[in-house]
ROTORRO-213148 format. One record per residue (C-alpha): residue in one letter; chain; x, z, y. Coordinates in Angstrom, 3 decimals, decimal comma. Example, Ala and Ser with C-alpha at 12.3 -4.5 7.8 and 13.67 -1.06 7.14 Angstrom:
+--------+--------+----------+----------+----------+
: residu : chaine :        u :        w :        v :
+--------+--------+----------+----------+----------+
:      A :      A :   12,300 :    7,800 :   -4,500 :
:      S :      A :   13,670 :    7,140 :   -1,060 :
+--------+--------+----------+----------+----------+
//
This chain:
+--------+--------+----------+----------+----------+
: residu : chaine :        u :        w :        v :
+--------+--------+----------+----------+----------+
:      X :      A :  -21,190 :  -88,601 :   -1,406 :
:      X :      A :  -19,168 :  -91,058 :    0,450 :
:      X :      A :  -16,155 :  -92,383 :   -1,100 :
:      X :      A :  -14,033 :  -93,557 :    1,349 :
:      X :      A :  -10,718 :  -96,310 :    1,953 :
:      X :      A :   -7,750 :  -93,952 :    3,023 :
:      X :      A :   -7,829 :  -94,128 :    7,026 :
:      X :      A :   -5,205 :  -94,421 :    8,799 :
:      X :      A :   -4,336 :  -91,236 :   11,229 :
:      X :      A :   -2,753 :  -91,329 :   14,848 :
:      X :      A :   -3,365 :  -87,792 :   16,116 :
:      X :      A :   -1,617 :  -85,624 :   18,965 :
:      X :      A :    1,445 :  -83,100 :   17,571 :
:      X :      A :    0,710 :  -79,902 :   17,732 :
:      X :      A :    2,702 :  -76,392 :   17,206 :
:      X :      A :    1,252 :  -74,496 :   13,933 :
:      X :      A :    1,314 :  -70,871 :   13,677 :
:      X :      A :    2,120 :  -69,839 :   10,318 :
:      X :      A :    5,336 :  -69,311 :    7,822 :
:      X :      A :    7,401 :  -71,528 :    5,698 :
:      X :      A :    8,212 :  -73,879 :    2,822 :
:      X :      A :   10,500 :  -73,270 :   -0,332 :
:      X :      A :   10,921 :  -74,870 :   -3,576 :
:      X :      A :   10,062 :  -73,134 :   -6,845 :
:      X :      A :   11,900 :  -74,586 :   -9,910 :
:      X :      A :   10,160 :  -75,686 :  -12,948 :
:      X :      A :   13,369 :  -74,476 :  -14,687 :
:      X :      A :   16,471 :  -75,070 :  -12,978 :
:      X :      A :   18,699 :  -72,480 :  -14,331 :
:      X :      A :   21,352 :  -73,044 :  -11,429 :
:      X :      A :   18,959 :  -72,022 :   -8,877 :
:      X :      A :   16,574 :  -69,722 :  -10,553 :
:      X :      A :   17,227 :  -66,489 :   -8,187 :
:      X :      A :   15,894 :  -68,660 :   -5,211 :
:      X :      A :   12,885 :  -70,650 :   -6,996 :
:      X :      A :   11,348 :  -67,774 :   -8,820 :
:      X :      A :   11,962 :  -64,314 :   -7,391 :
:      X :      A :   11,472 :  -62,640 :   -3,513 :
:      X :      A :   12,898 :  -63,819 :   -0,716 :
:      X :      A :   16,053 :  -61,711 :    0,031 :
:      X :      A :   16,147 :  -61,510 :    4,030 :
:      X :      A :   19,272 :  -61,271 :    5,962 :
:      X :      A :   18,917 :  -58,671 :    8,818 :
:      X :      A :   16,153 :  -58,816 :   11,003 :
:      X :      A :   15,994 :  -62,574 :   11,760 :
:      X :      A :   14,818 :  -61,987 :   15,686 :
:      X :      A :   16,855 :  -65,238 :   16,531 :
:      X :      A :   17,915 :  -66,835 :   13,454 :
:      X :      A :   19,554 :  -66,395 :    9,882 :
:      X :      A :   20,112 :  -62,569 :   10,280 :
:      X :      A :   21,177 :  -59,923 :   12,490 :
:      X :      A :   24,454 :  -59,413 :   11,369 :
:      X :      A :   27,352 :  -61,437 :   10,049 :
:      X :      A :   30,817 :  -60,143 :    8,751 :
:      X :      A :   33,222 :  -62,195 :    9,883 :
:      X :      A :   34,570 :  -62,609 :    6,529 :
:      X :      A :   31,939 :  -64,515 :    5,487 :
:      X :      A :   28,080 :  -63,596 :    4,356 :
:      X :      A :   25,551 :  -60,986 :    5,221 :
:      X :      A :   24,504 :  -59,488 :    2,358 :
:      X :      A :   20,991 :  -59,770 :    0,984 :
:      X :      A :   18,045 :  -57,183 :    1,605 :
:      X :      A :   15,437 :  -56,378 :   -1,170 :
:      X :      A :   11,922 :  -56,872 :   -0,979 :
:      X :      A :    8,896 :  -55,976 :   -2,373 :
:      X :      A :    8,090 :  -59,665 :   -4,164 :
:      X :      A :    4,867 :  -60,137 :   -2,246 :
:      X :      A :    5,707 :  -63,358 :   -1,405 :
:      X :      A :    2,656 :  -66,389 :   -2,212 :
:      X :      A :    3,593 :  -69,312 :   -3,240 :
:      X :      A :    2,083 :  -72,491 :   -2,561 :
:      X :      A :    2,324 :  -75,068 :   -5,125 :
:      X :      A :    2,865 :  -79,015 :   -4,557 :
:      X :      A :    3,961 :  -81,530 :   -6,864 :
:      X :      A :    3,588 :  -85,122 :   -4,906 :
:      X :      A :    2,919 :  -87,829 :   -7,364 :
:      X :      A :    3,673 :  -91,394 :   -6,397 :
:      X :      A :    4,644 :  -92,430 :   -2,005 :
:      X :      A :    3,295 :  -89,612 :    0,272 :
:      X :      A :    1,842 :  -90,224 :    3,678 :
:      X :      A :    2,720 :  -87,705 :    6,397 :
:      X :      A :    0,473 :  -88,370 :    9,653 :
:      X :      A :    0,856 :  -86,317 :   13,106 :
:      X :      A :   -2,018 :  -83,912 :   12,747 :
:      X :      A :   -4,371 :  -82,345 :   16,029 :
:      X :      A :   -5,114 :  -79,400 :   16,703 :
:      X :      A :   -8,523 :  -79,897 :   15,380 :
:      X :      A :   -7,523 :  -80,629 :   12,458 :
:      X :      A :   -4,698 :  -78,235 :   11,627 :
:      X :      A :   -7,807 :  -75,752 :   12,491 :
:      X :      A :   -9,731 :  -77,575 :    9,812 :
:      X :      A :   -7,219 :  -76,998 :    7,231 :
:      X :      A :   -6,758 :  -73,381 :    8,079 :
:      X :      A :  -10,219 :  -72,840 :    7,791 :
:      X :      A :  -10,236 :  -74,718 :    4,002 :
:      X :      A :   -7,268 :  -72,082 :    3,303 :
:      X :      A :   -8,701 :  -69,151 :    4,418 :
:      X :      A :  -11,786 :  -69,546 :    2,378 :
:      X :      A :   -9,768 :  -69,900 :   -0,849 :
:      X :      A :   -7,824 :  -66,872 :    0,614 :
:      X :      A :  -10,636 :  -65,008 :    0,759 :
:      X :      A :  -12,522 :  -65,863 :   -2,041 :
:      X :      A :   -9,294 :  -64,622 :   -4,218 :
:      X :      A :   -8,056 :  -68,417 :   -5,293 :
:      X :      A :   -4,587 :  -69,532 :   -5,499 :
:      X :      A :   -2,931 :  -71,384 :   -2,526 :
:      X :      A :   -2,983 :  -74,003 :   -5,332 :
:      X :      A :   -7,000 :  -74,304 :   -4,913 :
:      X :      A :   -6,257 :  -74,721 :   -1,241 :
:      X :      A :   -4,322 :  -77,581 :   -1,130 :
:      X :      A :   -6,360 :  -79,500 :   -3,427 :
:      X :      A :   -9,244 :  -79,174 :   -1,003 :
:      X :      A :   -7,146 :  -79,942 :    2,328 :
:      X :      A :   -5,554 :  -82,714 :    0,387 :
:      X :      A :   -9,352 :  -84,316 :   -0,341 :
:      X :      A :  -10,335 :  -83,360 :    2,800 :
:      X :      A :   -7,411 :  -85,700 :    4,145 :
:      X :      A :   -8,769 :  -88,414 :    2,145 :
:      X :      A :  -12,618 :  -88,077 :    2,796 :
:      X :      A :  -12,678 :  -87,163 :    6,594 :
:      X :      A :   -8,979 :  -87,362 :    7,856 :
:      X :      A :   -9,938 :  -83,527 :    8,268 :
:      X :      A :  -11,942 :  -84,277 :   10,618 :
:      X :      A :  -15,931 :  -82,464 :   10,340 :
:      X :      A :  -17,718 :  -86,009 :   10,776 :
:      X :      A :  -21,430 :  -86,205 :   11,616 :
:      X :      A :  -21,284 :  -89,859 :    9,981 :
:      X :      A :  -20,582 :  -91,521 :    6,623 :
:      X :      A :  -21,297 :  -93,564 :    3,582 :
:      X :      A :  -25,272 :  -93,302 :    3,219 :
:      X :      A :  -25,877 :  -89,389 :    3,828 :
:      X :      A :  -22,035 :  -88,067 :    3,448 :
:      X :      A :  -20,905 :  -86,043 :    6,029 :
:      X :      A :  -18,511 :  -83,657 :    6,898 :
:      X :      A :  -15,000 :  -82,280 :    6,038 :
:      X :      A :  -15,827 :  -83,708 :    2,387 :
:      X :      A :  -18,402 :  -85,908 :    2,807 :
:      X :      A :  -20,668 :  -84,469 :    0,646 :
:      X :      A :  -24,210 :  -85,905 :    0,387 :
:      X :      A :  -27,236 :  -83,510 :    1,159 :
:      X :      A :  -29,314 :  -86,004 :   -1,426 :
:      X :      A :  -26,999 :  -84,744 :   -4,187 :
:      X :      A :  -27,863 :  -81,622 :   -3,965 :
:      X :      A :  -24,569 :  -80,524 :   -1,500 :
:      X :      A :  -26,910 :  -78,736 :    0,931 :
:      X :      A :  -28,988 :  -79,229 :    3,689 :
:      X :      A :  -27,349 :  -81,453 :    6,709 :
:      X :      A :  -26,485 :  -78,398 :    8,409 :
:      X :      A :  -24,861 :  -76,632 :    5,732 :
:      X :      A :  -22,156 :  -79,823 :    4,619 :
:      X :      A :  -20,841 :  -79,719 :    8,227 :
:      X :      A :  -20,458 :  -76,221 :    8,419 :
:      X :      A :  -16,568 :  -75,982 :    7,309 :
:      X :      A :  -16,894 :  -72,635 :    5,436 :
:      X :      A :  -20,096 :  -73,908 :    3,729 :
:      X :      A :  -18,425 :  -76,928 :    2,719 :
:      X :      A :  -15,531 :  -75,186 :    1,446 :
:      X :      A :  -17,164 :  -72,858 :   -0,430 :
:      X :      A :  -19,028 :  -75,722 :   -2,001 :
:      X :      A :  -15,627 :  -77,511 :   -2,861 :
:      X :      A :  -14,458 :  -74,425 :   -4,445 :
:      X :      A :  -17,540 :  -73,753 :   -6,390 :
:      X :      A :  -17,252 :  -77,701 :   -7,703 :
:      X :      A :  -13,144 :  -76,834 :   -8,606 :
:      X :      A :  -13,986 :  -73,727 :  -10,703 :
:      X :      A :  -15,585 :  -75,792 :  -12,716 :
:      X :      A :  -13,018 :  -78,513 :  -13,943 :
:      X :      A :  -11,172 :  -77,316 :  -17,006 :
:      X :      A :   -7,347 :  -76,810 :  -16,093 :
:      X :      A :   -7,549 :  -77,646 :  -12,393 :
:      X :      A :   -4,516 :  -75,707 :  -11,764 :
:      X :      A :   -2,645 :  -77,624 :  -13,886 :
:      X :      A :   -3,921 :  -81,094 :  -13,877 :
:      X :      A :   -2,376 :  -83,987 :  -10,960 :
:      X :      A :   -4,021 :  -83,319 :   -7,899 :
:      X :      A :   -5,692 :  -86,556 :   -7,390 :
:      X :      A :   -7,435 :  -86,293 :  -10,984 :
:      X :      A :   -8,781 :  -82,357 :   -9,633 :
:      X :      A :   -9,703 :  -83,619 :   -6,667 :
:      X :      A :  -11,820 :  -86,779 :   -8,525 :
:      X :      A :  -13,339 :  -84,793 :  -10,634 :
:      X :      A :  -15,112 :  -82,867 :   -7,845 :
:      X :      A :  -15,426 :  -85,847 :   -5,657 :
:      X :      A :  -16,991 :  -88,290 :   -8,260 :
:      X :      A :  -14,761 :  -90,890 :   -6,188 :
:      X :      A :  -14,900 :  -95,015 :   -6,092 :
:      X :      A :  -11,142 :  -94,432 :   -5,125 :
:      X :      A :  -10,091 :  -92,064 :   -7,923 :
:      X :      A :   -6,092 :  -92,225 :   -7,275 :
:      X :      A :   -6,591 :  -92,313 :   -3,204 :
:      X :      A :   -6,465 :  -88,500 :   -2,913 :
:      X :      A :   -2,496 :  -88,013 :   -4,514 :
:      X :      A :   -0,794 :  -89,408 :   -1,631 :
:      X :      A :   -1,826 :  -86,507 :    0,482 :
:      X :      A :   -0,358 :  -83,575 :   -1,469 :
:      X :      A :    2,916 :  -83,389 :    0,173 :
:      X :      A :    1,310 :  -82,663 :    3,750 :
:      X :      A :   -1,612 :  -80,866 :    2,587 :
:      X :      A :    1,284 :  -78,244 :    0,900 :
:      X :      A :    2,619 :  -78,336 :    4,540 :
:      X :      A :   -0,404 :  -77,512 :    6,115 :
:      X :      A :   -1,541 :  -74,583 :    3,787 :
:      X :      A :    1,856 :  -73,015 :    4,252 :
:      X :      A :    1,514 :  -72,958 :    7,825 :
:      X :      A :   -1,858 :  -71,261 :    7,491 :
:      X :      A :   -1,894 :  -68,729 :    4,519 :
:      X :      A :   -0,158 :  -65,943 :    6,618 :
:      X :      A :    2,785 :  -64,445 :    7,233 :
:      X :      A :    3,558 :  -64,145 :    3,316 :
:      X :      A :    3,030 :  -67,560 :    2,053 :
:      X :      A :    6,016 :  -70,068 :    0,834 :
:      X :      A :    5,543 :  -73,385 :   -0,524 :
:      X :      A :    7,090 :  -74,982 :   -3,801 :
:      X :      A :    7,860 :  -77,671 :   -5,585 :
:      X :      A :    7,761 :  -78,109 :   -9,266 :
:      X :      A :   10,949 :  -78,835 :  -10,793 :
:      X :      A :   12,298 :  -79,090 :   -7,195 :
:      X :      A :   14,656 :  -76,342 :   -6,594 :
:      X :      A :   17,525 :  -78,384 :   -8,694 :
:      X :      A :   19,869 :  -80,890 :   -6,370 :
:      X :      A :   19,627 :  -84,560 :   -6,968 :
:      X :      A :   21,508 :  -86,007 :   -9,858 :
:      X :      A :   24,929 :  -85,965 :   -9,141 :
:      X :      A :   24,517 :  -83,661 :   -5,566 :
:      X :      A :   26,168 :  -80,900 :   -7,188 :
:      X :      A :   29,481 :  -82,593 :   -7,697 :
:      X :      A :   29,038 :  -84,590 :   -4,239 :
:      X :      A :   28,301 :  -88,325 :   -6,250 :
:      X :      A :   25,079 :  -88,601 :   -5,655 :
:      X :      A :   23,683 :  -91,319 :   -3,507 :
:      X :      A :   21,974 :  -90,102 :   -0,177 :
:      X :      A :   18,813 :  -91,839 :    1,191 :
:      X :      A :   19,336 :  -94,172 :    4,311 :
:      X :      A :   17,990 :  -92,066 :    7,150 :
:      X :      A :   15,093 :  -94,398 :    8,977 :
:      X :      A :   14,812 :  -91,771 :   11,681 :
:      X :      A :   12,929 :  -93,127 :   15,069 :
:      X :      A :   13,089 :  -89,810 :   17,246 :
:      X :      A :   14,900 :  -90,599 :   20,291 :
:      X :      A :   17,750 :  -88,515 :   20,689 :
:      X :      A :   20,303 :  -88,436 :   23,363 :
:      X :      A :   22,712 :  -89,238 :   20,070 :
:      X :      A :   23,231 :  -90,899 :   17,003 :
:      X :      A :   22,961 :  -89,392 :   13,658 :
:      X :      A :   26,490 :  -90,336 :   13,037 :
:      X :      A :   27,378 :  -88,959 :   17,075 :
:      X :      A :   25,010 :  -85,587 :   15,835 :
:      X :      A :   27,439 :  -85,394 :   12,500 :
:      X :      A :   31,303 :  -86,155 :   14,288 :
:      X :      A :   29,669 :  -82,954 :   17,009 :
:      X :      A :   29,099 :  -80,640 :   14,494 :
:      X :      A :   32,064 :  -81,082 :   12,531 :
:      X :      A :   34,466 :  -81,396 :   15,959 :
:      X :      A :   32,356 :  -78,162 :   16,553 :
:      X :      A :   33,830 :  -76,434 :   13,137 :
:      X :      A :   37,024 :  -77,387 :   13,125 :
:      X :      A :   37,699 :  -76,047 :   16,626 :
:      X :      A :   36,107 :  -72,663 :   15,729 :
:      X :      A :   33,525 :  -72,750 :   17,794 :
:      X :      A :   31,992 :  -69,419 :   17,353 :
:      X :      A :   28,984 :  -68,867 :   20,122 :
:      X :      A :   25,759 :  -70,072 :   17,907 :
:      X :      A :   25,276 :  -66,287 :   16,553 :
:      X :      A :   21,748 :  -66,462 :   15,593 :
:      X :      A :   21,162 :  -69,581 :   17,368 :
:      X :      A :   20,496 :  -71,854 :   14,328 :
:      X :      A :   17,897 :  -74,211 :   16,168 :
:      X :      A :   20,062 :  -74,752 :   19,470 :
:      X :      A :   22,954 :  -75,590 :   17,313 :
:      X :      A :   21,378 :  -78,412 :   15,757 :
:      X :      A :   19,699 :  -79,353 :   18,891 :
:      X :      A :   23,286 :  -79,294 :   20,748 :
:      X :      A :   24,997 :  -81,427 :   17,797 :
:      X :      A :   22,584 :  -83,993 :   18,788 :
:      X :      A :   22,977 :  -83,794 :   22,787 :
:      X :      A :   20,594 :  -81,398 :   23,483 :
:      X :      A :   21,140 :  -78,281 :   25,274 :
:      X :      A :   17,972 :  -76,713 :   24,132 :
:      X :      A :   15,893 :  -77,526 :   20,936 :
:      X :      A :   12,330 :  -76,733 :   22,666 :
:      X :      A :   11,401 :  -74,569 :   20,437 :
:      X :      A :   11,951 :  -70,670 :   20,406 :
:      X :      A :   13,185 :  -70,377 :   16,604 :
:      X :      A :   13,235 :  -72,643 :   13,901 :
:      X :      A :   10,402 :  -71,954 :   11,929 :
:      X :      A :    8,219 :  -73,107 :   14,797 :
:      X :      A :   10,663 :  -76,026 :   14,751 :
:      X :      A :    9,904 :  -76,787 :   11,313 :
:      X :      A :    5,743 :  -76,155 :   11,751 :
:      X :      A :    5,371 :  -78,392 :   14,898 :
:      X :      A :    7,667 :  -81,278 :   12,962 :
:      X :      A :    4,710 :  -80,686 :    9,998 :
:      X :      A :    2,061 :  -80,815 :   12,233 :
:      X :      A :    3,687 :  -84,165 :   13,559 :
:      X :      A :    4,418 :  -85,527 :   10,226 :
:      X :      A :    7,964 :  -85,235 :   10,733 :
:      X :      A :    8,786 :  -82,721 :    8,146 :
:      X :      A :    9,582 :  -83,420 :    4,370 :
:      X :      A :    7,761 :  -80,003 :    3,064 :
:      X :      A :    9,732 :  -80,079 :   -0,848 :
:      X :      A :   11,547 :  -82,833 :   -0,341 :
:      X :      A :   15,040 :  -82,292 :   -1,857 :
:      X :      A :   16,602 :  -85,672 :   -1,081 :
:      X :      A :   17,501 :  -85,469 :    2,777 :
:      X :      A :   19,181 :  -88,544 :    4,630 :
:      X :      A :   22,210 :  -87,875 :    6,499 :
:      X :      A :   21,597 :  -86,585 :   10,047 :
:      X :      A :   18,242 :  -84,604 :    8,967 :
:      X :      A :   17,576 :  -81,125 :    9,547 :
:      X :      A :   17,077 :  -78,614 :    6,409 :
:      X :      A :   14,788 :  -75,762 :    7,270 :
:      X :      A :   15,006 :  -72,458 :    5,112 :
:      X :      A :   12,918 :  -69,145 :    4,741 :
:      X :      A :   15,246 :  -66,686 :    5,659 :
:      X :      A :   12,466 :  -63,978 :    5,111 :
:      X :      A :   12,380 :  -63,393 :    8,590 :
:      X :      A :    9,822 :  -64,910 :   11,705 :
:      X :      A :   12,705 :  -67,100 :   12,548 :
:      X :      A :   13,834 :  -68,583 :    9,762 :
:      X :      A :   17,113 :  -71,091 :    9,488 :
:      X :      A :   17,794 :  -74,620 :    9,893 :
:      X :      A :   21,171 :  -76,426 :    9,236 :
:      X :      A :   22,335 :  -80,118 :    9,569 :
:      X :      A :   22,674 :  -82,132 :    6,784 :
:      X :      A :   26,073 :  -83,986 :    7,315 :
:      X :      A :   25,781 :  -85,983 :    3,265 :
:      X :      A :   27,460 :  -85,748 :    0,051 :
:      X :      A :   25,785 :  -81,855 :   -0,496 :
:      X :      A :   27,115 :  -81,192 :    2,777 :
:      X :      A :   26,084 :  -79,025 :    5,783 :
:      X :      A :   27,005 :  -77,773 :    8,871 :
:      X :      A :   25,350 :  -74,308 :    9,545 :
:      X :      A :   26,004 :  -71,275 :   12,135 :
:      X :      A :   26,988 :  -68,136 :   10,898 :
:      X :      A :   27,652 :  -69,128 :    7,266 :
:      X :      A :   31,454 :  -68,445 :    8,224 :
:      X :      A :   31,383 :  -65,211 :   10,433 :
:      X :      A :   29,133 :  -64,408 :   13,658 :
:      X :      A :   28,371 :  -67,637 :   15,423 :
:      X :      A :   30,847 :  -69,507 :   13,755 :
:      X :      A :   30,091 :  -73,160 :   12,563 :
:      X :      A :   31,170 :  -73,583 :    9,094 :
:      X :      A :   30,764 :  -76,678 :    6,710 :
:      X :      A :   29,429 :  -75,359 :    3,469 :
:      X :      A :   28,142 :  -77,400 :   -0,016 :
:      X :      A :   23,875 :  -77,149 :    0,311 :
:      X :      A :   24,332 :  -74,978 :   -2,534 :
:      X :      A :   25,480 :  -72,087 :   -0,206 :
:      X :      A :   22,377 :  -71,464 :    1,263 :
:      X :      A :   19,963 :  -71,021 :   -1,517 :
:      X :      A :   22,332 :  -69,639 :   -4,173 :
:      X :      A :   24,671 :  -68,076 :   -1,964 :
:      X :      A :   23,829 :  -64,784 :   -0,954 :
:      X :      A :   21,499 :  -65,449 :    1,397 :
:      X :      A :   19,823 :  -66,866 :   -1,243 :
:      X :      A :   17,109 :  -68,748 :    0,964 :
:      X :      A :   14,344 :  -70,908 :    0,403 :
:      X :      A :   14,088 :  -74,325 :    1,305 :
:      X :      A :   11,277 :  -75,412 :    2,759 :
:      X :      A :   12,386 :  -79,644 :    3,304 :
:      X :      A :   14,034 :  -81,447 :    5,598 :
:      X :      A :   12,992 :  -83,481 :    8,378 :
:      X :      A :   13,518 :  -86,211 :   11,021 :
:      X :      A :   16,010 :  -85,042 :   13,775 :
:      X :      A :   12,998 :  -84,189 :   15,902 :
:      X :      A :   13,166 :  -81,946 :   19,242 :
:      X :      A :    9,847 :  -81,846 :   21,044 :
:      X :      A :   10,231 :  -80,222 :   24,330 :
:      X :      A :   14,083 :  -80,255 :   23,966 :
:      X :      A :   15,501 :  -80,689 :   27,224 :
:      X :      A :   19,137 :  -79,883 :   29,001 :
:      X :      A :   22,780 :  -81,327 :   28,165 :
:      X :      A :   24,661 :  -80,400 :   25,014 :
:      X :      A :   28,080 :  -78,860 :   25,272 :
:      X :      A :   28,805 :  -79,640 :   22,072 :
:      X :      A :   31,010 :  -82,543 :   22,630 :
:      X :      A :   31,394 :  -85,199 :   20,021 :
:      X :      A :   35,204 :  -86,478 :   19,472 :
:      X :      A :   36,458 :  -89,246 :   21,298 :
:      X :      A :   33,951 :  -89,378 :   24,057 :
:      X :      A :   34,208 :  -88,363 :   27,354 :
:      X :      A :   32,254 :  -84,902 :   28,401 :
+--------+--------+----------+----------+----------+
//
């Protein structure tokens, strides 16, 4: 079996059917209702964070049955998060759906996208290292299969799988050392840097139920709670008609006026607070899968820069996305009454009671955004 160098990626960005991120705590008391129990929806979610609003303040929360999967990540050490095709998000989904129908956790499956990443870029290769080919490179003079059968996808899979089973604790050991001790690989630690977008991936891809987490991941940041913590530097490169800081000023101008005509229009908000007058995308879960698929999106990652855009399972096919404005901060529609823009601690939206999950944040990204904002930002001319 080849053992491959980590290759470098540079792929076309593609939209990703699928459903959402979250965190689940590995015992964060403060956030417990979010990280370990169903997701509570608010209204119907046709067009963003619910259906209804009181003006008074929140919509309350609507039960459900718990049948929500969740799909576990824990990133160890710098993640890499590459723009994926189309091919190869189709890869992945057909590594998930094997584990989904074999019975395995979502865990299983992002073990084998995450090797896959590392052996074959996710890519079915006809080539490699001696005999290796395909999604994992395995070697037909090992005993893999025959030529055909390692770059068949499903056989491949399966053959993954069947290798996993057999490691003692997979599910709980680092996902590099799982993945190794399938792989048999001359770059043992290559495979952990590819959790955090493999977690992505199988969340787009599991179906309309599945969630993603992060262990220990649903608490804030040290010191987020009380506003003290430090916030990353935002290193954002998507051009923009404005700023981060321009994006910030618009969207709190925006709440302190009152604006109040965003009602279920989550996406275009944060598309407008940074000069757009459409986001490009028709709700803001397929916001948050396209900036996945482009390598964008932060799926876990609790420690957004300023200016980046938190995405949230609202329970519904839309989902919600707010701005991150810093200090705990964020500026989100209908958190104060229909449409309204209100600036609300993070807090708000998991443990509030729309009790949420987050999914991560990522770069202020708008593919296919287009039109004039008319959300102006103070002190400059409209």
């Amino acid at each position: 079996m080849k053992k491959s160098a980590p290759m470098l990626v540079a792929v076309v960005m593609v939209a990703v059917m699928g459903l959402s991120i979250v965190l689940l705590g590995g015992g964060g008391a403060a956030n417990a209702a979010t990280c370990t129990t169903a997701l509570a929806p608010v209204g119907d979610g046709a067009q963003g964070a619910g259906a209804v609003v009181p003006a008074a303040g929140w919509e309350p929360p609507v039960a459900q049955d718990g049948a929500a999967v969740v799909v576990p990540i824990s990133p160890q050490g710098p993640q890499l998060n590459p723009h994926w095709s189309e091919q190869q998000v189709r890869n992945a989904s057909t590594i998930t759906n094997v584990a989904r129908t074999r019975g395995l956790s979502s865990r299983a499956a992002v073990i084998a996208v995450a090797t896959a990443m590392q052996e074959s870029t996710l890519e079915n290769l006809d080539h490699g290292d001696r005999d290796s080919l395909g999604l994992f490179q395995q070697r037909p003079s090992q005993g893999w299969g025959t030529v055909a059968q390692v770059t068949d996808p499903v056989y491949a899979s399966n053959k993954f799988f069947d290798g996993l089973l057999q490691i003692k604790d997979w599910q709980t050991r680092p996902l590099t050392q799982a993945a190794q001790s399938v792989q048999r690989s001359g770059f043992p630690d290559a495979y952990a840097k590819w959790e955090q977008s493999a977690g992505g991936l199988v969340s787009t891809t599991w179906g309309t139920a599945a969630v993603t987490s992060v262990f220990a991941g649903c608490d804030p940041a040290p010191g987020a709670a009380t506003g003290t913590g430090t916030d990353p530097t935002a290193g954002f490169t998507a051009i923009n008609p404005r700023t981060a800081a321009q994006a910030i000023a618009a969207a709190r101008a925006g709440a302190a006026s009152g604006r109040s005509d965003f009602h279920r229009l989550c996406d275009n908000f944060v598309a407008q607070a940074y000069g757009w007058g459409s986001s490009g995308s028709e709700t803001a879960n397929i916001h948050w899968q396209r900036l996945v698929a482009s390598g964008d999106g932060h799926p876990g990652d609790n420690l957004p820069p300023p200016g980046a855009l938190l995405f949230y399972d609202s329970g519904s096919e839309a989902g919600h996305v707010v701005l991150y404005l810093g200090s705990n901060m964020i500026a989100s529609t209908d958190i104060n009454g229909y449409g309204t823009i209100g600036i609300r601690p993070k807090s708000d939206v998991t443990n509030g009671v729309w009790h949420m999950r987050y999914r991560g944040w990522a770069a202020p990204s708008f593919p296919s955004a287009g039109a004039t904002s008319t959300l102006p930002v103070p002190g400059e001319a409209t």
